[in-house]
C-alpha positions in Angstrom: -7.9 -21.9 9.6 -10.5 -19.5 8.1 -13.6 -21.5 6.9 -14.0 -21.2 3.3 -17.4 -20.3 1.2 -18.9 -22.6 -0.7 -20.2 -21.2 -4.1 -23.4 -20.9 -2.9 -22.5 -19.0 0.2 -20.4 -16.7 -2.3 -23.4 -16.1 -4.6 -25.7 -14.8 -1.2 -23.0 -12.3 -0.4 -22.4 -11.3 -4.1 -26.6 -10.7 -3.9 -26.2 -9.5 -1.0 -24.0 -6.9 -2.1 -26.2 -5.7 -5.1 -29.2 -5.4 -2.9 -26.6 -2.8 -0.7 -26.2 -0.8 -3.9 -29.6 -0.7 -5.0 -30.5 0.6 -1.2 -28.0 3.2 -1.2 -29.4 4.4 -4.6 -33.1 4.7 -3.4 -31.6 6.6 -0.6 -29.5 9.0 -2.1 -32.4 9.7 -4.7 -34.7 10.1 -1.4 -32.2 11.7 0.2 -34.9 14.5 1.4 -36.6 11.7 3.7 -33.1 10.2 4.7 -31.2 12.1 7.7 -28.4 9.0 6.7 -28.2 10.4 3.0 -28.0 13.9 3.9 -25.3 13.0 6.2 -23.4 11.1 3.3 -23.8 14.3 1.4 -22.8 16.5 3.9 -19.4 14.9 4.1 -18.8 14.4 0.3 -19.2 18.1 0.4 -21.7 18.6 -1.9 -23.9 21.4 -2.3 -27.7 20.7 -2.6 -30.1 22.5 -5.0 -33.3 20.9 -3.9 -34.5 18.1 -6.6 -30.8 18.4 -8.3 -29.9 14.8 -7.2 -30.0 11.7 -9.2 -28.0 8.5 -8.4 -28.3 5.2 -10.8 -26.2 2.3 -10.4 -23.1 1.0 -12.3 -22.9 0.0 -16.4 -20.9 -2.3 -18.0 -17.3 -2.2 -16.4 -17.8 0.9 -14.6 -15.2 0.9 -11.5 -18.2 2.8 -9.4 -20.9 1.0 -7.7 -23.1 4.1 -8.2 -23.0 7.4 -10.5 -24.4 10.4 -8.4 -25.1 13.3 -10.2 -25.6 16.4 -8.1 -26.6 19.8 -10.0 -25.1 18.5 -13.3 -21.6 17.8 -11.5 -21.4 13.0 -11.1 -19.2 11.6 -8.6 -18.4 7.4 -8.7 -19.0 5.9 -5.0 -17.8 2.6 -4.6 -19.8 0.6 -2.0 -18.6 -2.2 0.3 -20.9 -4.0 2.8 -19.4 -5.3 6.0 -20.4 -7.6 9.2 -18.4 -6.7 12.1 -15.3 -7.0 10.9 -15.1 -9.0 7.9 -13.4 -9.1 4.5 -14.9 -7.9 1.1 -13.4 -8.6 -1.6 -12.3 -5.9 -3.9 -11.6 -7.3 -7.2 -10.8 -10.8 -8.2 -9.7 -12.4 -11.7 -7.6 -15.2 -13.2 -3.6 -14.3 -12.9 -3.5 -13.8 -16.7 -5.9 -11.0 -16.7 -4.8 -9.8 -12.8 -1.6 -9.7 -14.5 -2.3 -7.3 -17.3 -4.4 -5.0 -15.1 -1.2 -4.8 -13.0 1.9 -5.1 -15.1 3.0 -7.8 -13.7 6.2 -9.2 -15.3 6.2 -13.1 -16.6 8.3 -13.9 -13.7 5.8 -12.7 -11.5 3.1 -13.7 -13.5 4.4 -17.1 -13.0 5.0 -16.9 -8.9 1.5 -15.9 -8.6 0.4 -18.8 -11.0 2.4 -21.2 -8.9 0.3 -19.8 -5.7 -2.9 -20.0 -7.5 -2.7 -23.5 -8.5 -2.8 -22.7 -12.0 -2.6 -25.1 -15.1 0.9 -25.9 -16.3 1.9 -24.2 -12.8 1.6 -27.1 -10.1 3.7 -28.8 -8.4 2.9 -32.3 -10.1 3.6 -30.8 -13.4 6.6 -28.6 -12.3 8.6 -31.2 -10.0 10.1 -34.7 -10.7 9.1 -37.7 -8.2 12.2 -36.7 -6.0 11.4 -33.6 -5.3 7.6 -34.0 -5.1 8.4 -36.5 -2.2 10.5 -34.2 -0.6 8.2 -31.3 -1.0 5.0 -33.7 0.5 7.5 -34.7 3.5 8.6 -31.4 4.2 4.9 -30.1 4.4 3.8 -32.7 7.1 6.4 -31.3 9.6 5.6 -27.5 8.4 2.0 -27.8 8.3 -1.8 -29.7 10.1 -2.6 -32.9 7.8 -6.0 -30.3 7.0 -3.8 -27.8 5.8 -1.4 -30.4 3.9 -4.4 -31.4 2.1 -5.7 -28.5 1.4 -2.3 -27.2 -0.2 -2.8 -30.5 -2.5 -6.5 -30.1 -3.2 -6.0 -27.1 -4.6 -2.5 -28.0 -6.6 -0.6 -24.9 -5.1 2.8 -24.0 -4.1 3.1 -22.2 -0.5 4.7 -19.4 -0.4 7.5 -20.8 1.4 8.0 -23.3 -0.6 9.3 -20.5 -3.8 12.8 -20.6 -4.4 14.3 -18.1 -2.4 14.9 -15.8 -5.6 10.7 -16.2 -6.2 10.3 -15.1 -2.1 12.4 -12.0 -2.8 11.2 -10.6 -6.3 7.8 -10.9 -5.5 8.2 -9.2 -2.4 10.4 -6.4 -3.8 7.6 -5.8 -6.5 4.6 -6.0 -4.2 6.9 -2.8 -2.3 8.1 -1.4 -5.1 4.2 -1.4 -6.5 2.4 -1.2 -3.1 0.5 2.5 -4.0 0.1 2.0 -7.6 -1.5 -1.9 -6.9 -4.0 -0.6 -4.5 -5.0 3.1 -6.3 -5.6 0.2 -9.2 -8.1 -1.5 -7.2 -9.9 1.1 -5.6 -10.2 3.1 -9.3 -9.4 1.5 -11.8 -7.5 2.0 -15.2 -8.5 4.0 -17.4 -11.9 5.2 -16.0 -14.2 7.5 -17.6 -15.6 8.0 -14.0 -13.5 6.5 -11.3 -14.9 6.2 -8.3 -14.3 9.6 -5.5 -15.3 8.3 -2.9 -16.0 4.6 -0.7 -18.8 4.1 1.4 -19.0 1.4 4.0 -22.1 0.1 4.8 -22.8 -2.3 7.7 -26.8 -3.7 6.5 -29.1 -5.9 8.3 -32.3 -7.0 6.5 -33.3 -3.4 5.2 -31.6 -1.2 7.5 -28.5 0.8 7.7 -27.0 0.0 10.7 -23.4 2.2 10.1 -21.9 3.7 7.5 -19.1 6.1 6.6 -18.4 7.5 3.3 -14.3 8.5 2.6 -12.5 10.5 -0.2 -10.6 7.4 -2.5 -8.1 9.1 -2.3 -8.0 8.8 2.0 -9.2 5.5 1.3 -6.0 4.7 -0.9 -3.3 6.2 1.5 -5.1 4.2 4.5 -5.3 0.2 3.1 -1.8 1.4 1.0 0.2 2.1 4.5 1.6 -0.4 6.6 4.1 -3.6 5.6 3.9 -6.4 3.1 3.5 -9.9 5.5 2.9 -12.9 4.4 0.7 -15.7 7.0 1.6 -19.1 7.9 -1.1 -20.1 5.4 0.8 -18.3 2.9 -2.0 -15.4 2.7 -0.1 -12.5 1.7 -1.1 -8.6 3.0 0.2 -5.6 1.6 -0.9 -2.8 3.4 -4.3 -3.6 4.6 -5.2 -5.4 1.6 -4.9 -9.5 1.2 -4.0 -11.6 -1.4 -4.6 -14.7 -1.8 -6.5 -17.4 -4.0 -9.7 -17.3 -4.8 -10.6 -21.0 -3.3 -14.1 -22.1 -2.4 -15.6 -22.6 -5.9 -16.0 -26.5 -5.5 -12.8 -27.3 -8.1 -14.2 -25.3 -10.9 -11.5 -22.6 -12.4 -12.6 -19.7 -10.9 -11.5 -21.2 -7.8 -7.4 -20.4 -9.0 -8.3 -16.7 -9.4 -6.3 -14.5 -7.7 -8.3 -12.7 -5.4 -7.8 -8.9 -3.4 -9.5 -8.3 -0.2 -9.9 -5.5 2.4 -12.0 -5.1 5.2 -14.4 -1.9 4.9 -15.0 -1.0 8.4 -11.4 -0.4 9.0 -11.7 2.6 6.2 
């Protein structure tokens, strides 16, 4: 099983990730002394006036990481740090407000809940002493004793353990929504400045050591292609994006967030 970050760990990579974006931007405002900036503007396409280039990072609930403005015309970048080849997660939020960003029906609403471990949605509150026991027997023949009590620790259904119906509409939606779910996390709703373009960064200490920068909308057609699977640990992928909870937030509620992740150096 994948180790899981403790809240601390999460915080340094959160950091970590700010720190990427405020490098990018004293590049891309540099970008005369940086033959790695240029390049970055070569392939957005861009077409330099000398001193017409001003990048700033993100306000508010801007989708982009950083605003570049290049002779008057701005272009959002979205920026995504990687290690080899490791996830990053792309957006993240409790299944109440995941749900509203995606449309999600109640039914769904409630599936993902179930999966998340959310209040009102576990399997002590949902299930009589029968079928708890039965559920808890089943999962020592299906599962490791870690994984068993993990599954409790955290107060979730597995995915297998859904009612067949719940297996199949979730599925069919996840298909039936595959393009518009991902396009949603890589811009947004409702955007005054969605982001054009992703850069993938791979950083040690203050140096650049790869990057690539694509069009969103290649980025989109690329983690949106391929099938929906779901993992023995219930870890569902659509595309080349995961979903799964959040986790790793030491029992405090953020830890039943439902959480989107994609690995950047596959873009």
């Amino acid at each position: 099983m994948k180790k899981k970050h403790s809240p601390e760990k999460g915080s340094e990579i959160a950091k970590s990730g700010f720190k990427a974006e405020d490098m990018v931007v004293d590049m891309l405002n540099g970008w005369k002394n940086s033959d790695i900036a240029k390049q970055w503007l070569k392939e957005m396409n861009v077409e330099i006036i000398i001193g017409d280039v001003e990048a700033r990072r993100k306000k508010g609930k801007e989708k982009s990481d950083i605003i570049l403005d290049v002779n008057g015309s701005c272009f959002g970048i979205t920026v995504k740090k990687f290690e080899c080849r490791g996830f990053n997660q792309i957006q993240r939020g409790s299944v109440s407000n995941m749900a509203k960003i995606f449309d999600m029906s109640d039914e769904i609403r409630i599936i993902f809940s179930k999966m998340c471990g959310v209040d009102e949605y576990q399997p002590e509150q949902l299930l009589d002493e029968t079928a708890l026991k039965i559920m808890y027997e089943a999962r020592q023949v299906n599962f490791d004793s870690n994984f068993c009590d993990i599954l409790k620790r955290h107060k979730k259904f597995h995915f297998s353990e859904l009612s067949d119906h719940e297996q199949t509409i979730l599925l069919s939606w996840l298909e039936k929504n595959k393009n518009r779910i991902v396009s949603i996390l890589f811009k947004g709703r409702d955007q005054p400045l969605p982001p054009s373009w992703l850069l993938a960064i791979q950083q040690k200490d203050s140096n650049i050591l790869r990057s690539k920068i694509v069009a969103i909308t290649k980025a989109i057609s690329h983690y949106s292609s391929g099938d929906i699977t779901v993992s023995d640990n219930g870890i569902i992928t659509i595309g080349k994006i995961t979903i799964q909870r959040k986790s790793g937030d030491g029992g405090r509620m953020a830890g039943q967030d439902l959480q989107f992740k994609m690995s950047p150096d596959d873009a």
